[in-house]
BAMAR-432170 format. One record per residue (C-alpha): residue in three letters; residue number from 1; x, y, z. Coordinates in steps of 0.1 Angstrom, whole numbers. Each point is the difference from the previous one (the first is absolute). Example, Ala and Ser with C-alpha at 12.3 -4.5 7.8 and 13.67 -1.06 7.14 Angstrom:
! BAMAR-432170
rec resn=ala, resi=1, x=123, y=-45, z=78
rec resn=ser, resi=2, x=14, y=34, z=-7
This chain:
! BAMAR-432170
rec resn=unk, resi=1, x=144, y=-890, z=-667
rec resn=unk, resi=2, x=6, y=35, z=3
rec resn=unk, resi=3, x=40, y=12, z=11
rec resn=unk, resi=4, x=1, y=17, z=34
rec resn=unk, resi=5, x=12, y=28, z=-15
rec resn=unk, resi=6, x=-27, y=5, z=-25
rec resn=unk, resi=7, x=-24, y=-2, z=27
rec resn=unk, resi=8, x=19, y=24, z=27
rec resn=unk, resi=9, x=-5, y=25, z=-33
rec resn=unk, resi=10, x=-38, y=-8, z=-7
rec resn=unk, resi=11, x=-11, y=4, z=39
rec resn=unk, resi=12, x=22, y=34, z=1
rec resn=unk, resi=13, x=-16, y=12, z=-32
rec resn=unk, resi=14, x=-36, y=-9, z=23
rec resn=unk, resi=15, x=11, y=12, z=31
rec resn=unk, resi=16, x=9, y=36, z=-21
rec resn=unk, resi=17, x=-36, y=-3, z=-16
rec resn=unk, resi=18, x=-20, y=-8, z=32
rec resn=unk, resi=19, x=23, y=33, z=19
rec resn=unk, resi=20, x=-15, y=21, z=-28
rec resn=unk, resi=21, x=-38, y=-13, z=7
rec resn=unk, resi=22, x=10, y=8, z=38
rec resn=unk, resi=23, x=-7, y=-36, z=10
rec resn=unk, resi=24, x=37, y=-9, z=12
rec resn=unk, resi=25, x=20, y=13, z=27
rec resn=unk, resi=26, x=33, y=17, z=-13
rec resn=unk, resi=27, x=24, y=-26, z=5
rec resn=unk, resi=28, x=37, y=12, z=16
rec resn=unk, resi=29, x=16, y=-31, z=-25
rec resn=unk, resi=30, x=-14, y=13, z=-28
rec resn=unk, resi=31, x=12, y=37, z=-1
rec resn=unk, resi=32, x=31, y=-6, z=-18
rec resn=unk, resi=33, x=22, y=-33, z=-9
rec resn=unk, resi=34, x=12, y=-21, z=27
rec resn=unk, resi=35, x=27, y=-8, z=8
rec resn=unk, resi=36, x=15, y=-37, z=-11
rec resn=unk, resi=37, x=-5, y=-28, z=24
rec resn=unk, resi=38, x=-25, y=25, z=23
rec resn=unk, resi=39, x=-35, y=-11, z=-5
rec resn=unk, resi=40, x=-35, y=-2, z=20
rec resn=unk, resi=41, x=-10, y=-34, z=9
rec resn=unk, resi=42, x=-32, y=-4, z=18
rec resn=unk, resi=43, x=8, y=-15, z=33
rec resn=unk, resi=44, x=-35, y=-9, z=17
rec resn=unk, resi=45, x=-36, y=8, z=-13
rec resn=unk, resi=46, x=-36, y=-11, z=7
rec resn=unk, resi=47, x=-30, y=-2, z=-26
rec resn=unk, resi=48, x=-27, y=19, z=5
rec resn=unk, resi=49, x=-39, y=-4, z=4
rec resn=unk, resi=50, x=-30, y=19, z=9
rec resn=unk, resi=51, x=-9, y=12, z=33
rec resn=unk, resi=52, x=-17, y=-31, z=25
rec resn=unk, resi=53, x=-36, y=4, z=9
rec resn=unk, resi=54, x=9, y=11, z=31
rec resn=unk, resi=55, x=33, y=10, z=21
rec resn=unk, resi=56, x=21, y=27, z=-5
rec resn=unk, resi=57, x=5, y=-3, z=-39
rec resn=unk, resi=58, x=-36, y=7, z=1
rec resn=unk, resi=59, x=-2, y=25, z=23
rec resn=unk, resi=60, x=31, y=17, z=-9
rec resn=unk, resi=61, x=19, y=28, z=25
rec resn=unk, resi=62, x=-6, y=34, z=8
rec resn=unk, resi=63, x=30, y=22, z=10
rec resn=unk, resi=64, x=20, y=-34, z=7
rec resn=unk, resi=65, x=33, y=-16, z=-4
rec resn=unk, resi=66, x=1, y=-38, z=-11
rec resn=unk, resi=67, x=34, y=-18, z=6
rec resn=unk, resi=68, x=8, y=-26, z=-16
rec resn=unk, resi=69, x=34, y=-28, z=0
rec resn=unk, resi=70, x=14, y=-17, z=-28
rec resn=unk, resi=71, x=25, y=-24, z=-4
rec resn=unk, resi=72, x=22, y=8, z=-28
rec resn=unk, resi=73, x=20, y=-25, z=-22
rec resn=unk, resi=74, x=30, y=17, z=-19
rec resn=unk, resi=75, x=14, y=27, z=14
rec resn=unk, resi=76, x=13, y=34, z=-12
rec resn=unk, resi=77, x=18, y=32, z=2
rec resn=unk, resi=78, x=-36, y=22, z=-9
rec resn=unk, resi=79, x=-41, y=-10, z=1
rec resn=unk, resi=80, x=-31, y=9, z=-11
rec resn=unk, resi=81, x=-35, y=-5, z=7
rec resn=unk, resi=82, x=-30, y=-8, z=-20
rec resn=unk, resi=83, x=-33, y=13, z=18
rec resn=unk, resi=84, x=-34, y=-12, z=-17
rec resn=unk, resi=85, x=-34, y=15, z=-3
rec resn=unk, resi=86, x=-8, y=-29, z=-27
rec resn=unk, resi=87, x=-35, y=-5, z=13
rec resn=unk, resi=88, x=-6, y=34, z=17
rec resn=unk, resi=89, x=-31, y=18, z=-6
rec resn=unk, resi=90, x=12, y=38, z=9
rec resn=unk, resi=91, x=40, y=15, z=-5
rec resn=unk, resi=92, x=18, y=-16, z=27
rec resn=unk, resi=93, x=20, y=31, z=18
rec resn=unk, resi=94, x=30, y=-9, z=18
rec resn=unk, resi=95, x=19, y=26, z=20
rec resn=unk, resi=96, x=27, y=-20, z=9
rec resn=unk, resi=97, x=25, y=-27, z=-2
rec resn=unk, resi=98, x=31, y=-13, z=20
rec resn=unk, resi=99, x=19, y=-34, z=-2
rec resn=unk, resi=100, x=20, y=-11, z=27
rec resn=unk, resi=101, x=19, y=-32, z=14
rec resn=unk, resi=102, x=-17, y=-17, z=29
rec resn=unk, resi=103, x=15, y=9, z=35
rec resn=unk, resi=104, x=10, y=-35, z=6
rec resn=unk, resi=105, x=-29, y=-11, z=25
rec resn=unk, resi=106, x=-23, y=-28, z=-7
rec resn=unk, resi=107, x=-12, y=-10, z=-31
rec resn=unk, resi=108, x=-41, y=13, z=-3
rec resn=unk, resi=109, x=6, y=27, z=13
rec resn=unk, resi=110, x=-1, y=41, z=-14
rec resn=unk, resi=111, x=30, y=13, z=21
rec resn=unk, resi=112, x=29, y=15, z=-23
rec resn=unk, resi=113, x=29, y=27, z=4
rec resn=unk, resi=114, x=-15, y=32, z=-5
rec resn=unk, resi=115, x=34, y=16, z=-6
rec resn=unk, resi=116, x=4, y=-21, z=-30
rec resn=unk, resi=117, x=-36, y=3, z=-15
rec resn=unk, resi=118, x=6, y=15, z=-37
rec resn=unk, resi=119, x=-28, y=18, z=-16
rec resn=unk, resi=120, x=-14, y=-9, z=-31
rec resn=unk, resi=121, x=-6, y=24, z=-30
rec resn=unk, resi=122, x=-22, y=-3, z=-36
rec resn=unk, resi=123, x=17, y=24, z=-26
rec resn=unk, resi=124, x=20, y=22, z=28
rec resn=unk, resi=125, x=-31, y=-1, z=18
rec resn=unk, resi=126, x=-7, y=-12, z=38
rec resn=unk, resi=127, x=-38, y=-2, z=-13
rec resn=unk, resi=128, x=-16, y=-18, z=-29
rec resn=unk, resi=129, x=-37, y=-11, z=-10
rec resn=unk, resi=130, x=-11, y=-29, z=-16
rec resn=unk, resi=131, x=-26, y=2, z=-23
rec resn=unk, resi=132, x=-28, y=-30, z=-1
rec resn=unk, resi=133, x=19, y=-36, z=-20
rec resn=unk, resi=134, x=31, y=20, z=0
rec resn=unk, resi=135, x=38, y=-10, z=20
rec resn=unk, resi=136, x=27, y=22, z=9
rec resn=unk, resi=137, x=36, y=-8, z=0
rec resn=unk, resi=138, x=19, y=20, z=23
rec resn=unk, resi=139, x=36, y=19, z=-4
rec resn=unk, resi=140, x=30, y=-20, z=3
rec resn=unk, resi=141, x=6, y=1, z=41
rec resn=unk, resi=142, x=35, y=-1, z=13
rec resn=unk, resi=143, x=-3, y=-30, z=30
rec resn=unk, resi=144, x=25, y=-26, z=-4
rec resn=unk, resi=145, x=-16, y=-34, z=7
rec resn=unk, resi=146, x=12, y=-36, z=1
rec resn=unk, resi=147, x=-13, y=-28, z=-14
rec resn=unk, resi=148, x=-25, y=-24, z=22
rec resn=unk, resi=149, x=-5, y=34, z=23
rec resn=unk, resi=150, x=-33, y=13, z=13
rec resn=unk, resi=151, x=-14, y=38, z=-10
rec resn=unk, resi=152, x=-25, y=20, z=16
rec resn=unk, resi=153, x=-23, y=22, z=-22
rec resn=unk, resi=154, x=-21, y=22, z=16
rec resn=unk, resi=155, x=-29, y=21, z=-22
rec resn=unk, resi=156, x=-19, y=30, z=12
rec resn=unk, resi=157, x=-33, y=8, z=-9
rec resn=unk, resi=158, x=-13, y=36, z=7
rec resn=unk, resi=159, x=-34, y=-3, z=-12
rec resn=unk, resi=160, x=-23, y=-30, z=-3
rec resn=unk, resi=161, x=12, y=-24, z=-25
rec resn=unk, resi=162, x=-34, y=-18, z=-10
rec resn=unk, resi=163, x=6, y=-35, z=-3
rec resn=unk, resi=164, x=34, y=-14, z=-3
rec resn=unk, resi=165, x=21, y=-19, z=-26
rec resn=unk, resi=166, x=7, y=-33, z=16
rec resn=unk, resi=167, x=20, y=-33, z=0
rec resn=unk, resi=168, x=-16, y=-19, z=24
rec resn=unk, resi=169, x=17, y=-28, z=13
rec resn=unk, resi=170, x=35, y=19, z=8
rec resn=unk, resi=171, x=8, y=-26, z=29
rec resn=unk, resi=172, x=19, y=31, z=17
rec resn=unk, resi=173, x=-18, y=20, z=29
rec resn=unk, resi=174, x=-4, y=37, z=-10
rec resn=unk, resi=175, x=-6, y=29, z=20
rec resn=unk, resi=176, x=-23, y=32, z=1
rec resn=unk, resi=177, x=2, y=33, z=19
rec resn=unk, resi=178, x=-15, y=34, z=3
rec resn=unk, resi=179, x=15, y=30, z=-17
rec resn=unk, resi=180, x=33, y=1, z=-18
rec resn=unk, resi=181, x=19, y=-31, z=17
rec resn=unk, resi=182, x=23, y=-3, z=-27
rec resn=unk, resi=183, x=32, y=8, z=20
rec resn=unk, resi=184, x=-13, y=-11, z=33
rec resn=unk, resi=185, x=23, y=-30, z=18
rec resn=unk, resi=186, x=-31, y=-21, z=1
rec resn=unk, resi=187, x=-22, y=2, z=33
rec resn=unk, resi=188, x=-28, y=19, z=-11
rec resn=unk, resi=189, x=-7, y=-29, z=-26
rec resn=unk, resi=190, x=-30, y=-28, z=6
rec resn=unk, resi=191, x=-3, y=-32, z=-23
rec resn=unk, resi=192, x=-26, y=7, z=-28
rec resn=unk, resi=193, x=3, y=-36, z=-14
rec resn=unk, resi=194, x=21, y=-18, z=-27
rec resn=unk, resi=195, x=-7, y=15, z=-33
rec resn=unk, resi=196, x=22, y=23, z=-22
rec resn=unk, resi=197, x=-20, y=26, z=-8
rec resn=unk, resi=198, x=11, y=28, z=-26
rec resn=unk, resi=199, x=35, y=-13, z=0
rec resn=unk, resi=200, x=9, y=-25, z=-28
rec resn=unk, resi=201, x=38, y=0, z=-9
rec resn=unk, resi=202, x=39, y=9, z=16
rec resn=unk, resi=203, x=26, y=1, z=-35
rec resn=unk, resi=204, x=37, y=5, z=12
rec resn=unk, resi=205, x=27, y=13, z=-22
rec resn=unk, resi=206, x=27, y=-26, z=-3
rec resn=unk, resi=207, x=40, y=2, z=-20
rec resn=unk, resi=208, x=9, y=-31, z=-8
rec resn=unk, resi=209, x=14, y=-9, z=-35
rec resn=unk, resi=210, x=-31, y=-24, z=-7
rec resn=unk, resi=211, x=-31, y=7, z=-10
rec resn=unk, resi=212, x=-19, y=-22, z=25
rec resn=unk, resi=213, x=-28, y=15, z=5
rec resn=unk, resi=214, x=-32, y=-18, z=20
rec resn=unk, resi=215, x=-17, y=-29, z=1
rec resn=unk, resi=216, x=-43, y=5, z=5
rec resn=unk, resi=217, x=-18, y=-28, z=14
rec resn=unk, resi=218, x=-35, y=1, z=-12
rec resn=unk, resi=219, x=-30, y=-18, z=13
rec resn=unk, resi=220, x=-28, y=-6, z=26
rec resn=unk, resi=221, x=-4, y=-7, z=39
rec resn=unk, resi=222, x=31, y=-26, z=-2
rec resn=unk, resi=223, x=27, y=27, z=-15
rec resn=unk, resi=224, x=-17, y=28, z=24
rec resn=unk, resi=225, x=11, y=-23, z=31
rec resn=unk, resi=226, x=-33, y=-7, z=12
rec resn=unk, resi=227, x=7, y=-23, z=32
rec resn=unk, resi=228, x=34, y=12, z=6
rec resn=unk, resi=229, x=10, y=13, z=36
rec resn=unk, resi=230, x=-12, y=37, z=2
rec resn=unk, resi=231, x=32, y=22, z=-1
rec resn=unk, resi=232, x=26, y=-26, z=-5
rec resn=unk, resi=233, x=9, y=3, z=-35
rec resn=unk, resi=234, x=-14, y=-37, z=-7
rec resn=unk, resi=235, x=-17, y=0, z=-36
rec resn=unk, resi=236, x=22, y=-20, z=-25
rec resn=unk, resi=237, x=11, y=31, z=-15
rec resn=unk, resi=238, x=14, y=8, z=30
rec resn=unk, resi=239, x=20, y=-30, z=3
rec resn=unk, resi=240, x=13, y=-1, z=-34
rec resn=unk, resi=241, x=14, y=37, z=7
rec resn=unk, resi=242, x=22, y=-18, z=24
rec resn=unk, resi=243, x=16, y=-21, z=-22
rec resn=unk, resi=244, x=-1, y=23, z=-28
rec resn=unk, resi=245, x=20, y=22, z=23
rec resn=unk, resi=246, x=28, y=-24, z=5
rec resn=unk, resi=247, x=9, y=4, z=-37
rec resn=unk, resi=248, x=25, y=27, z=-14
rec resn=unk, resi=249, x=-10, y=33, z=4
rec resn=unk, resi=250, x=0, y=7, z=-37
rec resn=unk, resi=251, x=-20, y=-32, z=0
rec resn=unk, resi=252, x=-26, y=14, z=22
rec resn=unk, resi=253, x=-37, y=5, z=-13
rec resn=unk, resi=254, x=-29, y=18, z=16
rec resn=unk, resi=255, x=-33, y=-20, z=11
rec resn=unk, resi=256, x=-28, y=13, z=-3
rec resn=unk, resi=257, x=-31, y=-16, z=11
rec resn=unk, resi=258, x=-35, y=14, z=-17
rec resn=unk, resi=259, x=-23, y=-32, z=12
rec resn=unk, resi=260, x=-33, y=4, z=10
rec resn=unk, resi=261, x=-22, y=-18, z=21
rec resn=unk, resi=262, x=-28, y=-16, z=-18
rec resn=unk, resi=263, x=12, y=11, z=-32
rec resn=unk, resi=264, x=-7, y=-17, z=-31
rec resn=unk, resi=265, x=16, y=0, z=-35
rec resn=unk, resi=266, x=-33, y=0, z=-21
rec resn=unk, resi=267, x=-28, y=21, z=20
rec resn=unk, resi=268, x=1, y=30, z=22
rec resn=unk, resi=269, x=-13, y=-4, z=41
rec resn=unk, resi=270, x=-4, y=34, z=13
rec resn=unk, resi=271, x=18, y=-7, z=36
rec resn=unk, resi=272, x=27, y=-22, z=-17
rec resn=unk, resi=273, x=7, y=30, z=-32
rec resn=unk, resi=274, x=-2, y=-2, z=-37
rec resn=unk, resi=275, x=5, y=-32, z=-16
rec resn=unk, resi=276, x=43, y=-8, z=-6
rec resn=unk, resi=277, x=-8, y=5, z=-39
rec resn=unk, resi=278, x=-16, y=37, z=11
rec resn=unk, resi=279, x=26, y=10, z=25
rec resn=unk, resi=280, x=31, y=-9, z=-22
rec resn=unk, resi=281, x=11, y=31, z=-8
rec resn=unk, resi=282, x=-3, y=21, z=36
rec resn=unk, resi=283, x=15, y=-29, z=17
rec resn=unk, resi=284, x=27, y=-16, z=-25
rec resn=unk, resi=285, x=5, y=25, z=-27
rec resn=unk, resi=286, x=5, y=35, z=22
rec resn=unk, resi=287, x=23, y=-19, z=27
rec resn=unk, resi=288, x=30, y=15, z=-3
rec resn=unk, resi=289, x=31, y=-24, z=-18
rec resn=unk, resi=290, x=-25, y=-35, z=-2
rec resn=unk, resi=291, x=20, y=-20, z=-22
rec resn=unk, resi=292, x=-15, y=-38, z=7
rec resn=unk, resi=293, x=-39, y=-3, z=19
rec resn=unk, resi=294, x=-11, y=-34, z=18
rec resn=unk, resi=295, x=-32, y=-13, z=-7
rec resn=unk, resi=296, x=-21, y=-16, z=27
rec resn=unk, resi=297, x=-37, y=7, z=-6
rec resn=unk, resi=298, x=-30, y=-25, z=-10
rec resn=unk, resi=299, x=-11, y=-18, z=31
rec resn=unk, resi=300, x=-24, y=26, z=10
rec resn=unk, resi=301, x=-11, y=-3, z=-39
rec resn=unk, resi=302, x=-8, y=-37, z=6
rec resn=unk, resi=303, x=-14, y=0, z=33
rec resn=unk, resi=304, x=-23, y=30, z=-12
rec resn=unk, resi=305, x=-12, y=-17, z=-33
rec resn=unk, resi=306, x=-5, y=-26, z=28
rec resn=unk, resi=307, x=8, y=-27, z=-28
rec resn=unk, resi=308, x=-19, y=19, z=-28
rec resn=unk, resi=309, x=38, y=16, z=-7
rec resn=unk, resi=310, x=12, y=-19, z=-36
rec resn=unk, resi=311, x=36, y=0, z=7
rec resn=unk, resi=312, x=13, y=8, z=-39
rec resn=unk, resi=313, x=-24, y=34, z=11
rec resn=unk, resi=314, x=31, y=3, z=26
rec resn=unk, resi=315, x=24, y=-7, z=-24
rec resn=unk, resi=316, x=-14, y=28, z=-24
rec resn=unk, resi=317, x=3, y=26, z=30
rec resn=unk, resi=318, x=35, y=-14, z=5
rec resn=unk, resi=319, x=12, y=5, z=-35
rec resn=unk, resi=320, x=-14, y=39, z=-2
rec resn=unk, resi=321, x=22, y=4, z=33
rec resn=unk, resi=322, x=31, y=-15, z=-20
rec resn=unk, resi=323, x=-7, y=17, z=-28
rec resn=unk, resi=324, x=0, y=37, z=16
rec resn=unk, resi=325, x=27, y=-7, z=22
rec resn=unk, resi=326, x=28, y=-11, z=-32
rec resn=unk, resi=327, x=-16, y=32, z=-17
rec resn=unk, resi=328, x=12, y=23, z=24
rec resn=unk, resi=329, x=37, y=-22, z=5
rec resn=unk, resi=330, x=-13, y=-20, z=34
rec resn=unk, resi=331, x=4, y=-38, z=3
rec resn=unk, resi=332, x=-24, y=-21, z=19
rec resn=unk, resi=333, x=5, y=-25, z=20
rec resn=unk, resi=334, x=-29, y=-25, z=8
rec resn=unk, resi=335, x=-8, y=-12, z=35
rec resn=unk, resi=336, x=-24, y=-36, z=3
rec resn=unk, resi=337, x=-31, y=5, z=24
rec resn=unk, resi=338, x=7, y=-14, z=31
rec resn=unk, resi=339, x=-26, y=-23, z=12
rec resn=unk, resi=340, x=-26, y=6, z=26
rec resn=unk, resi=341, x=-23, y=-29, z=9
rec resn=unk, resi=342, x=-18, y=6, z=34
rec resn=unk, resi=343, x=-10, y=36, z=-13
rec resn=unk, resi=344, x=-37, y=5, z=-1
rec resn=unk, resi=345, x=-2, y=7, z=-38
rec resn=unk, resi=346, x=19, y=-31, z=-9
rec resn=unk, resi=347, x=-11, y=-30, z=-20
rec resn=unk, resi=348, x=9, y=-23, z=-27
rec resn=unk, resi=349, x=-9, y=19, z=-26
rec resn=unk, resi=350, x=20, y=28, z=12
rec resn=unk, resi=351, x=31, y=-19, z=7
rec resn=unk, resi=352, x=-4, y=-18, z=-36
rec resn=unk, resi=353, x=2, y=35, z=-11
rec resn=unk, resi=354, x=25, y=12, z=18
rec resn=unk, resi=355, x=24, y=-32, z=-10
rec resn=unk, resi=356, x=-5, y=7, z=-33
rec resn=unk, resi=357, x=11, y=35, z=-2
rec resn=unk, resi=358, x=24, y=-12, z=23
rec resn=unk, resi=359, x=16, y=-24, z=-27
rec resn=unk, resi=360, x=-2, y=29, z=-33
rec resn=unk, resi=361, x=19, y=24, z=27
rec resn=unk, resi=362, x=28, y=-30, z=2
rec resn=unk, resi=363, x=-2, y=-13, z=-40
rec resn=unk, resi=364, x=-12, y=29, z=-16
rec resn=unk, resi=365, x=33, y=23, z=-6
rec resn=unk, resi=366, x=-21, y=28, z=-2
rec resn=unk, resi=367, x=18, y=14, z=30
rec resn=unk, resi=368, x=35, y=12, z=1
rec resn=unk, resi=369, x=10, y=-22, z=34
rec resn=unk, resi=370, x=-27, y=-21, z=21
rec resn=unk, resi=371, x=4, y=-6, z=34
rec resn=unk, resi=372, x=-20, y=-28, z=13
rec resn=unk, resi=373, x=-13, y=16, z=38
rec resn=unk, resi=374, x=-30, y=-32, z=-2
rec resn=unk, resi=375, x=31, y=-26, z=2
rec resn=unk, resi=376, x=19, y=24, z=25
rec resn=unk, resi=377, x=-29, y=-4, z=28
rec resn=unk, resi=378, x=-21, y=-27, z=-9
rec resn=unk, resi=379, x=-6, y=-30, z=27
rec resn=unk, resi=380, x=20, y=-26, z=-20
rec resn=unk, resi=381, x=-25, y=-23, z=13
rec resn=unk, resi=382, x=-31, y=15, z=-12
rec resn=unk, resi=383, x=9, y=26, z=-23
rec resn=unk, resi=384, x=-34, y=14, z=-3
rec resn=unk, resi=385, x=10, y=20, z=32
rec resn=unk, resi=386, x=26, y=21, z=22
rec resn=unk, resi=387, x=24, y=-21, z=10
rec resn=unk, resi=388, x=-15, y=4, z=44
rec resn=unk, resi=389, x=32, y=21, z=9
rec resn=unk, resi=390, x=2, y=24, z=-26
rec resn=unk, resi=391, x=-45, y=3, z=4
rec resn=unk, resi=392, x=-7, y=38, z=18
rec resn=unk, resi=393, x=-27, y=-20, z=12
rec resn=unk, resi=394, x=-32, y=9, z=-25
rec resn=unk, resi=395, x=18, y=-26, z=-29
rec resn=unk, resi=396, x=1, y=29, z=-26
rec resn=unk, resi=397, x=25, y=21, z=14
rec resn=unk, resi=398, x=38, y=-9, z=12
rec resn=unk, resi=399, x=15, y=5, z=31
rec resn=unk, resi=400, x=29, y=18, z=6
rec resn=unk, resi=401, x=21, y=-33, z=-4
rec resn=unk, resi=402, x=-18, y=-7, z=-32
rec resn=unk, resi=403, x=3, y=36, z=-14
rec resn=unk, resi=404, x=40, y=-9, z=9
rec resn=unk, resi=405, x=-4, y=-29, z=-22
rec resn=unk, resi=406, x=-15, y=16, z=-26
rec resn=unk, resi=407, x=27, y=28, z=-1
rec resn=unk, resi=408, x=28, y=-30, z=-3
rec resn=unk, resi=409, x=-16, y=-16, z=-31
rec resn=unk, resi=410, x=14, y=27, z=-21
rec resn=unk, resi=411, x=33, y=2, z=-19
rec resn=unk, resi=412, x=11, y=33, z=1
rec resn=unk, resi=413, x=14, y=0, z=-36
rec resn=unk, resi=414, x=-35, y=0, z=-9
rec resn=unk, resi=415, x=-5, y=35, z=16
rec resn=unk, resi=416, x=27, y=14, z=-17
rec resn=unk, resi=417, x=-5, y=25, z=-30
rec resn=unk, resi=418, x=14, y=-14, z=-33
rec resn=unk, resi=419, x=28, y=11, z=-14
């Protein structure tokens, strides 16, 4: 496996390469050493897709301000943002960016402090265009934040943006306005819809006298949340950001949750994004500090192949994953699939298949760690489904008591990096 230091030097001899070929931000962390224990740790972070057939992401905005909430996990003295035009068709232009705490109203809403909105700049700049497949990272903003705390981004457009960059499920409610909104207190906003659109990571910039770094959680509808109460902070990433929180500071990991709904390991689906093999680098390899990734992705493989799927086909895709995650210094830690009769796709062939990748995730040891999320919410009864309490209701999907079951399966040593 290759050291973490090796591998710090390698992606800052690429991130030097890619500045030259003008397809990288200028990074504030990387114009000169830093200093020991202070290091950037992504803190929250979507993955992105193509625009939806319809909606906003399709129609894009026009002289227009989208805000949008996250909830961060570790905290920090200094952030950064990561704006995406991945799957733009025209430069994106943004004319500007502030951050800002909530005001302290109710959750779903756009309301902040407008004293305390901090503008945003790209290379000294308040503006900054995105050319078509490209990111920009942001400068290095001085905001204090605290761990498990809300931030408001707000993005304004001043020309039509085309179609927008998009994660689609974002399980917050974000906000649109006319004209530059970006330091407005909030009433001139309207609901657009769910979706985090052109917005794909938050890194904050951390002292402590560990290299912790952060965790990514990688995988389809189940990682994204899909089921969980809207603007409550419910998807099992969520939760485990609770307990990780109650560990030493030094301790403390950021979590980082690039599922996807409808995503599959194997095949791309144009709503759902590029296939996990596909979309490994954009949304595990450029995330800043990822020392370990958690691996739930296959069902929608199965139920797709609709029992066609031969599971060692699965196993092959899982392997390549492995493989490319030790090259770059990342471990993997391997989730079962948790189990879904009731779902309209499912059938015995399709839960023969998922039981046996099920059992080479468990005896295999191709994984560094394997946490077993099938026994953590099956009915005990009749494991081929959700155990009724932790069922959203559709069989496939957990509820917000079974994505809090899910998130107390693992043992945090497992998400730590190696030393």
């Amino acid at each position: 496996m290759t050291s973490p230091n090796v591998r710090r030097r390698v992606l800052a001899v690429a991130a030097a390469i890619a500045v030259m070929l003008g397809i990288a931000a200028y990074d504030p962390a990387g114009a000169g050493p830093e200093r020991v224990g202070v290091q950037w740790v992504g803190s929250w972070a979507v993955a992105v897709t193509a625009p939806s057939p319809g909606g906003l992401s399709a129609r894009g905005v026009d002289n227009a301000t989208l805000r949008q909430v996250v909830h961060l996990s570790v905290g920090g003295d200094a952030v950064r943002v990561r704006l995406s035009n991945a799957f733009g068709a025209r430069p994106l232009r943004v004319g500007a960016v502030t951050l800002a705490p909530p005001d302290g109203g109710p959750v779903g809403t756009p309301t902040i402090d407008a004293e305390r909105a901090v503008p945003v700049t790209f290379g000294g700049r308040s503006t900054v265009t995105i050319a078509p497949g490209a990111e920009r990272l942001s400068d290095a903003v001085g905001l204090p934040m605290l761990a498990d705390s809300d931030l408001v981004v707000s993005i304004y457009f001043p020309t039509a943006t085309g179609p927008l960059t998009q994660h689609a499920l974002g399980s917050a409610t974000g906000f649109v306005a006319a004209g530059d909104a970006t330091r407005s207190p909030g009433g001139v906003y309207r609901r657009y819809g769910t979706a985090r659109l052109a917005l794909s990571a938050i890194d904050v910039q951390r002292d402590v006298q560990s290299e912790v770094g952060s965790v990514a959680f990688f995988g389809d509808s189940i990682t994204d949340g899909f089921g969980s109460t809207l603007d409550a902070n419910g998807r099992y990433t969520d939760v485990l950001t609770d307990r990780m929180l109650a560990l030493p500071e030094d301790d403390q990991f950021g979590v980082l949750n690039v599922g996807i709904s409808g995503n599959r390991l194997l095949s791309h689906r144009y709503a759902a994004g590029m296939s996990g093999l596909s979309r490994f680098d954009r949304d595990l390899l450029a995330r800043s500090g990822v020392h370990t990734v958690v691996l739930l992705e296959g069902v929608n493989d199965i139920n797709g192949a609709g029992g066609s799927l031969r599971p060692r086909d699965l196993v092959r895709g899982y392997l390549d994953f492995i493989a490319r995650a030790h090259e770059s210094g990342i471990r993997v830690v391997g989730a079962t699939l948790t189990p879904y009769e009731g779902w309209s796709s499912f059938s015995r062939a399709t839960e023969a298949d998922r039981r046996a990748v099920n059992r080479w995730i468990r005896r295999s040891g191709a994984f560094d760690a394997v946490v077993d999320l099938d026994a953590a919410v099956r009915d005990p009864s009749r494991p081929t489904r959700l155990l009724p309490r932790f069922d959203s209701g559709d069989h496939l999907h957990p509820s917000d008591a079974g994505y809090a079951a899910m998130a107390a399966a693992f043992d945090l040593a497992d998400l730590q990096p190696t030393p």
